[in-house]
KENULUM-721768 format. One record per atom (N, C-alpha, C, O, CB): z, x, y. Coordinates in steps of 0.1 Angstrom, whole numbers, plus 2048, in hexadecimal, padded with zeros to 3 digits. Glycine has a CB too. Layout:
<pts>
ZXY...
</pts>
This chain:
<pts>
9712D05509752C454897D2BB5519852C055997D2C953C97C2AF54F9822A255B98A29E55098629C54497529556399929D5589A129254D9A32895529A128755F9AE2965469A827C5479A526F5459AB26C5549A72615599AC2685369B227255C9B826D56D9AE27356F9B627B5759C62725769A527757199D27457D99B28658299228858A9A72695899A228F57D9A329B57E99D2A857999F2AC56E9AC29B57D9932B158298C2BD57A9952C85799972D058297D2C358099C2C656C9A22CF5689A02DD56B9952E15699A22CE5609AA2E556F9A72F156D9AB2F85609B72F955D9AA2F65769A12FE5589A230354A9A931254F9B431154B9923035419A831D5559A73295569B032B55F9AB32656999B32F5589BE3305639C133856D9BD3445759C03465819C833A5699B734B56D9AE35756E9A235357B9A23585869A735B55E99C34B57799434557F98E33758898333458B98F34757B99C3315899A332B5919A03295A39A732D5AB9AD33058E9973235A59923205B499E31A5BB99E3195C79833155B49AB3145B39B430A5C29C03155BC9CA3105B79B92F05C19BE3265BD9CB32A5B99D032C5C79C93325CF9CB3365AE9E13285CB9E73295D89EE3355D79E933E5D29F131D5DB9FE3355DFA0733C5DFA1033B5D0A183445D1A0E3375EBA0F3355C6A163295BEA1A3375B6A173435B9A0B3185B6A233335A8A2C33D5A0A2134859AA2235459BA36334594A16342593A0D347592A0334D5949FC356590A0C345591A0134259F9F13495A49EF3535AA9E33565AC9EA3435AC9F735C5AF9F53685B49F83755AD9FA37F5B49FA3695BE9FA37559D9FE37B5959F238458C9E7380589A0737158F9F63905889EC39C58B9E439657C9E738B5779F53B058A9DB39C5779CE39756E9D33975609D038E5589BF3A25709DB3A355D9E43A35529EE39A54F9EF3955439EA3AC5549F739555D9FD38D5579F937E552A0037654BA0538E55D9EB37C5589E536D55C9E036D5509E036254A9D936B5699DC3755499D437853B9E03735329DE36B5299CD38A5379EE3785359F437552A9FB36B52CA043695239FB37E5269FB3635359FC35553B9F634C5359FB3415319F93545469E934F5369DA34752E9E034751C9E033D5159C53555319E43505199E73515099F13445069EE33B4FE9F03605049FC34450CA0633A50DA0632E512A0F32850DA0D33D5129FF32851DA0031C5209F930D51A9F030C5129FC31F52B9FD30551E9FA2F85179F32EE5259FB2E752CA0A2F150F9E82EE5279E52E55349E72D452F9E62D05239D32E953B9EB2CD5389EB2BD5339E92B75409ED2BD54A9FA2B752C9E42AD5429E52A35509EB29654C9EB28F5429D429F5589F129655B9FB2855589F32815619EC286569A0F28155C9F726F55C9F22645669FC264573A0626C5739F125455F9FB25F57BA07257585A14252584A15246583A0424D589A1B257584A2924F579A2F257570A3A25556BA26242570A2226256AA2C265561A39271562A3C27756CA24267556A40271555A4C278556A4C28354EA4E282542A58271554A48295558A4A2A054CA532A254AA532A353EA462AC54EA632A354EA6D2A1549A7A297551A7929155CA712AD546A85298548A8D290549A9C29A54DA9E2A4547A8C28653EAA4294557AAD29A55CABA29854FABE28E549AAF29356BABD2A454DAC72A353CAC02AA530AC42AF526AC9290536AB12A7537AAB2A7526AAB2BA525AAA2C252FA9529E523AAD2BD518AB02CD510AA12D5519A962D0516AAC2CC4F7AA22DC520A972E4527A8C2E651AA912E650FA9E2F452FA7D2E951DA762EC515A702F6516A6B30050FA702E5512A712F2524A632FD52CA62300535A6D2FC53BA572FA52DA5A30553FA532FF54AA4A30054EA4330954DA56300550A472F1558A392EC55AA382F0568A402EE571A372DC557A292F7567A1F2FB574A192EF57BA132E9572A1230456FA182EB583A182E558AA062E9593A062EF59EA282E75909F92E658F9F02EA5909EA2E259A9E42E75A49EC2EB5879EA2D55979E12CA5A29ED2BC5A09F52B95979CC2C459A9EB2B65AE9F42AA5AEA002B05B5A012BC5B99F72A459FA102A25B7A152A35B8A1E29D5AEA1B2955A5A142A35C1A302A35B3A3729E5A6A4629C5AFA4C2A55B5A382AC596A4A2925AEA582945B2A642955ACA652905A1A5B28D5BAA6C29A5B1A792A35AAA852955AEA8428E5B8A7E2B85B5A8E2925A5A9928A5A8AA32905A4AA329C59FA9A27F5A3AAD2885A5ABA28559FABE27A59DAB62715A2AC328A5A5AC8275597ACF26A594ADB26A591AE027258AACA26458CAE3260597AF525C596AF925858AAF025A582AFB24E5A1B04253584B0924C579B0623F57DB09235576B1824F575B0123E58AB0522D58DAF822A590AF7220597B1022859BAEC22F58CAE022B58DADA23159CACF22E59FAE121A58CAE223A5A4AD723E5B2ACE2445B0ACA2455A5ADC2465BCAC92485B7AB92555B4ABD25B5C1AC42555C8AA524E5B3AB72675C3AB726E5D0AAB2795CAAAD2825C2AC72755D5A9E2745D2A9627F5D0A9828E5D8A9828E5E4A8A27A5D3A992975D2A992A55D7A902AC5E0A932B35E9A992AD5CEA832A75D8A772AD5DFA682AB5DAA672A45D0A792BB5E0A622AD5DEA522AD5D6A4B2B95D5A462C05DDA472A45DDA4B2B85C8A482C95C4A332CB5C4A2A2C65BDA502CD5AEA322D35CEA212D55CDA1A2E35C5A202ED5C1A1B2D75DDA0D2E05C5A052EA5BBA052F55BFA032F85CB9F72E85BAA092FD5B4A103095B2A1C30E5ADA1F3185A6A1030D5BAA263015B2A363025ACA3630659CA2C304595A3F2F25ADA3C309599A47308586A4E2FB58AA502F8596A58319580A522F6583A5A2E9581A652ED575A5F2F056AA4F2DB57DA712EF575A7A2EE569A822FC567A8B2FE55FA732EB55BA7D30356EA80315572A8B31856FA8D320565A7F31A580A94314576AA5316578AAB315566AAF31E55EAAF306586AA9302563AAB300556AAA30754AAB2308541AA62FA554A9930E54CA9631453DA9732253FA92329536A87310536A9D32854BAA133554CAAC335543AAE33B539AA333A55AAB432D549AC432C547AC3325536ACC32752EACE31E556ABB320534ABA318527AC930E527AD330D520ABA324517AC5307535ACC2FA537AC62ED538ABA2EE53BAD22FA542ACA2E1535AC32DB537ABC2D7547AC02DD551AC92D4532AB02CD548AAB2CF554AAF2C455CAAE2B9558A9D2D1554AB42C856DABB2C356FAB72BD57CABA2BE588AC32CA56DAAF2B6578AAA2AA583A9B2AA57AA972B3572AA82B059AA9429C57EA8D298576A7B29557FA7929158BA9728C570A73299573A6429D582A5C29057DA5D28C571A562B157FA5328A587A4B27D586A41280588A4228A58FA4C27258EA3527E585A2928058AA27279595A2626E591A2027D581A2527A5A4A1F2715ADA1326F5ADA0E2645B2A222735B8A0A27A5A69FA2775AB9F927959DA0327A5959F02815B79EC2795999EA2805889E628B58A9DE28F5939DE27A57E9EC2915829F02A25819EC2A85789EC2A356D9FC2A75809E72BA57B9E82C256C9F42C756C9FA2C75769DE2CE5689F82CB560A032D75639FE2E155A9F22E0557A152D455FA042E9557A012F754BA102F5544A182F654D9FF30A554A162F453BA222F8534A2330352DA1C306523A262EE52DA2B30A533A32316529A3D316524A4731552BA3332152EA40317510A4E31350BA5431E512A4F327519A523134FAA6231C50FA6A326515A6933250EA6533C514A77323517A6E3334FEA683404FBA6034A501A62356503A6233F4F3A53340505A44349508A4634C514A41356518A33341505A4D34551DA5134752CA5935252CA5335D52CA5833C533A6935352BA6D35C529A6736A523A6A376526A74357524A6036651CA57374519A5137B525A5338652AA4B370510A4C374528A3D374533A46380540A4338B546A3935B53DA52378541A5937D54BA5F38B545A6039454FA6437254FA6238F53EA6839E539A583A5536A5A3B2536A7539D528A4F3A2535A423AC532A413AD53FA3F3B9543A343A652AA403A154DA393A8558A423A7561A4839C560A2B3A155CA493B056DA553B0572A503A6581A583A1588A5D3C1575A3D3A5583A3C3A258BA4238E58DA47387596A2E3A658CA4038C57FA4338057AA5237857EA5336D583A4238256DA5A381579A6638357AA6938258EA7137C595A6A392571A6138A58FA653895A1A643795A7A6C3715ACA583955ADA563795A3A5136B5A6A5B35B5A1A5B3505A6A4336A59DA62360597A6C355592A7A35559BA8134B59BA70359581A7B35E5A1A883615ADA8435D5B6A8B3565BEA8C36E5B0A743625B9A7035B5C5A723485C5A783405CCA5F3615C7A6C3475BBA6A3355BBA7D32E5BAA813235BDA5C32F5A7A813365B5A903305B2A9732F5C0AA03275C2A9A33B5A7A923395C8A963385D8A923315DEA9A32C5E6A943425E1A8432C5DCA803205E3A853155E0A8B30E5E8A7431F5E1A843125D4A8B3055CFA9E3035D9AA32FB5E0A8D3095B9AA03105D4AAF30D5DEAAF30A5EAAB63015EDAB83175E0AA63105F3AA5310600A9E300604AA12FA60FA9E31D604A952FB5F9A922ED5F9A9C2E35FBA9C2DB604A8D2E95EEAA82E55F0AB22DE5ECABB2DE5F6AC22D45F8AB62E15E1ABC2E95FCAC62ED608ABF2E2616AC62DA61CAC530360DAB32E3618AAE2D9620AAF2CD623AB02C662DAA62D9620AAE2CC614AB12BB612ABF2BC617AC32BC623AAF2B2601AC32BD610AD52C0613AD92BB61FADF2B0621ADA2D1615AD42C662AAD52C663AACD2BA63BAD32B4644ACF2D3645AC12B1636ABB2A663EACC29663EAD028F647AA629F632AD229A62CAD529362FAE7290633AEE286635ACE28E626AEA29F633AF729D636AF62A2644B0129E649B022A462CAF12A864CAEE2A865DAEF2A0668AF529F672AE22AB65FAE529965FADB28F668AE728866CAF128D666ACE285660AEA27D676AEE27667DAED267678AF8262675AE9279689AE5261677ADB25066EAD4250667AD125B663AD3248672AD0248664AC4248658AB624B65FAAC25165BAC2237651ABB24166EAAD245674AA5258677A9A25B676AAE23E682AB226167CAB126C67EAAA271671A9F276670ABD271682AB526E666AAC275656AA0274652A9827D64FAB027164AA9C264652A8D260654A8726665DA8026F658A8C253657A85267669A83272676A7D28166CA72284668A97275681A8A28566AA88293665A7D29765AA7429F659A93298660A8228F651A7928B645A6A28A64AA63294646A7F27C63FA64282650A5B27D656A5328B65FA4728C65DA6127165FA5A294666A5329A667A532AE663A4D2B8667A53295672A5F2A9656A562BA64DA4D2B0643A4E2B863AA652CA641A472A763EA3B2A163AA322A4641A282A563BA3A295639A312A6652A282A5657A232B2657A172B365AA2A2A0662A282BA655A262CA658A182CF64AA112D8649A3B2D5653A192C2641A0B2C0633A002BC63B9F62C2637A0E2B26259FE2B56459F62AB64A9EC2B364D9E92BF64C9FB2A36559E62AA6529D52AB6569D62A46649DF29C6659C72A164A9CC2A86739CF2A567C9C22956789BB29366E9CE2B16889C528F6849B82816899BC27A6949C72776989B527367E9B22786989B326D6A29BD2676A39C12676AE9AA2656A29C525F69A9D325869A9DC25F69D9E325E6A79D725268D9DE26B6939E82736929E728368A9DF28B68A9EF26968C9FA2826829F328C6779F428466C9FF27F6699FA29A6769E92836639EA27C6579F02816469EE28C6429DD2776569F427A641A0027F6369FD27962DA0026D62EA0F27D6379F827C6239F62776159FF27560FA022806099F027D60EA0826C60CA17269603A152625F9A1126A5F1A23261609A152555F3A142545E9A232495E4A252435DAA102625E3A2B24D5F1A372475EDA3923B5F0A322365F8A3F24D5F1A452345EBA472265F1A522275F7A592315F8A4721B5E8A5521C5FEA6421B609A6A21E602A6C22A603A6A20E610A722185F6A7B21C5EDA7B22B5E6A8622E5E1A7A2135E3A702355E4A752415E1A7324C5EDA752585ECA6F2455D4A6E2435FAA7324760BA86246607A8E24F608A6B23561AA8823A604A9623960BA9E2445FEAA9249601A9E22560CA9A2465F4A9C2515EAAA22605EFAAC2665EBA8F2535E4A972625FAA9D270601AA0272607AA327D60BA9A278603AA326660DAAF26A618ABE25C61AAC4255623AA426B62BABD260607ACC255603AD024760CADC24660DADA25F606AC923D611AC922F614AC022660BAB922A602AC522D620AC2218610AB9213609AAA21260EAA5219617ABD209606AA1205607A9320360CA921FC614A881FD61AA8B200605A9A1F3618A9A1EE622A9E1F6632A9A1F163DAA11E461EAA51FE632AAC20263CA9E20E641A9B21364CABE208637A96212632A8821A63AA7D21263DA74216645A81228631A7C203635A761FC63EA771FA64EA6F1F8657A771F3638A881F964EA8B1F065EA851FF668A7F1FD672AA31EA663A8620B664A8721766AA7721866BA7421A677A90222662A70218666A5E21B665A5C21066FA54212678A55219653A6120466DA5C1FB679A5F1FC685A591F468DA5F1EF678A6A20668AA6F207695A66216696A622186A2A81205697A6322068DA58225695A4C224697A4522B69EA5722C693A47219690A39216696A3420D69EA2920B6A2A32215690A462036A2A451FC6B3A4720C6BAA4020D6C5A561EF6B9A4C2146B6A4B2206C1A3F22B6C6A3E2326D0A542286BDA362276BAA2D22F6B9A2C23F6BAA242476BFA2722A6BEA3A23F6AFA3C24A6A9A3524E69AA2D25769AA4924B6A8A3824868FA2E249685A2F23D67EA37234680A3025667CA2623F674A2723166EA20233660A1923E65EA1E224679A2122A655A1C22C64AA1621E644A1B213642A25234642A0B2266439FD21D6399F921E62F9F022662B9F021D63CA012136249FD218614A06220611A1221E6119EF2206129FD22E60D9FF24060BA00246614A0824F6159F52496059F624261E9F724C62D9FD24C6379F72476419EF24D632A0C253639A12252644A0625C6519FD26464EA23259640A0925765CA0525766AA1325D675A1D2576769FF24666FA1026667AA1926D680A1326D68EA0D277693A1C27B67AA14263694A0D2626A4A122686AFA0D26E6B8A0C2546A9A202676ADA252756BBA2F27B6B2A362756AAA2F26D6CFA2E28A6B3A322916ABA3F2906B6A4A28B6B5A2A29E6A6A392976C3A4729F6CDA5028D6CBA5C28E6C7A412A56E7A4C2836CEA532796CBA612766C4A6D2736C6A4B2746C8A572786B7A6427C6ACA6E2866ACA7A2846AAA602806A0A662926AEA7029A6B2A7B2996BBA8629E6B9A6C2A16B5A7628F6C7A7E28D6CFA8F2836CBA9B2836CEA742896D7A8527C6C3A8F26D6BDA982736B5AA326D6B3A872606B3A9827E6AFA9F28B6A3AA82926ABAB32956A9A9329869BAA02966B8AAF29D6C4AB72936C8AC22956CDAAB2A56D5AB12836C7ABA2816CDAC427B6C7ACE2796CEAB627D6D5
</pts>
């Protein structure tokens, strides 16, 4: 079944052709069955918002196809994106464990499915199967160790240029090689560039133009281009 984005849903966990490393997908036949009882599949367009940072936890959302990015926000209007969460993640985990509110807020970047499970049926899920439960520790470590990264890109780093630098190339580590370079599907704009690594859009405009007089990387559209990797790296030591 294709939804209205553009997307062939996947109906079945069980039999699931794009299942990864992700909270689920490697989870034994029993529990996937009782997963299937509980979930709610939905797809968003581009833009949209599964939740809101504050808002009363409900659930949480699987994260199947697409991308979604994770924020925050100041009292004074900043944003600082955290990260971009890919297929396979839970989205809202920490929140509706704790039955806190959820605490940074997810976008759709591409159009997406997710699967939602209320928390009731989640929490359940997790005391019937202990494999479940492991897997929720596991993903809660990741998430930290995400957050810890960002952390170091942006209290480390030296300039904006270094952060951009850094930034620029754990994206690249997604890529695909070509003739140019390594190529990066993003989706992002200068302004939620200058998002993660706390400046503005101008200051990752002036910085993208000074690497692609360098012909270090450069970005087209969606697709950043990573033309000398050791380069960058180099411009990051130095």
């Amino acid at each position: 079944m294709r939804s209205p984005y553009g997307l062939e849903l996947i109906e079945n966990c069980q039999t699931c052709r794009a299942r990864t490393n992700g909270f689920f997908c490697k989870l034994n036949p029993n529990a996937l069955r009782d997963l299937e009882a509980v979930k709610f599949t939905n797809s968003y367009p581009q833009g949209a918002v599964l939740f809101v940072e504050g808002q009363a936890s409900r659930g949480v959302f699987v994260l199947c196809q697409g991308r979604v990015k994770l924020s925050t926000s100041s009292s004074e209007g900043k944003t600082l994106i955290l990260r971009i969460a890919r297929p396979g993640e839970v989205l809202g985990l920490s929140a509706t464990i704790a039955g806190q509110p959820y605490e940074v807020t997810a976008e759709a970047l591409h159009p997406c499915q997710v699967n939602f499970i209320g928390r009731d049926d989640f929490l359940r899920l997790l005391r019937l199967h202990g494999e479940a439960g492991l897997r929720a520790v596991e993903n809660l470590s990741s998430n930290y160790n995400s957050v810890t990264d960002q952390l170091r890109t942006l209290g480390l780093a030296g300039s904006a240029p270094e952060k951009l630098a850094r930034l620029l190339l754990e994206w690249s580590e997604d890529g695909e090689p070509s003739p140019q370079g390594t190529r990066v599907k993003l989706g992002l704009t200068h302004e939620e560039i200058a998002q993660f690594i706390g400046t503005s859009r101008e200051t990752v405009t002036r910085i993208l133009s000074e690497f692609r007089a360098r012909r270090l990387a450069s970005l087209r559209g969606a697709t950043l281009v990573i033309q000398n990797k050791a380069g960058l790296e180099n411009f990051v030591g130095g």
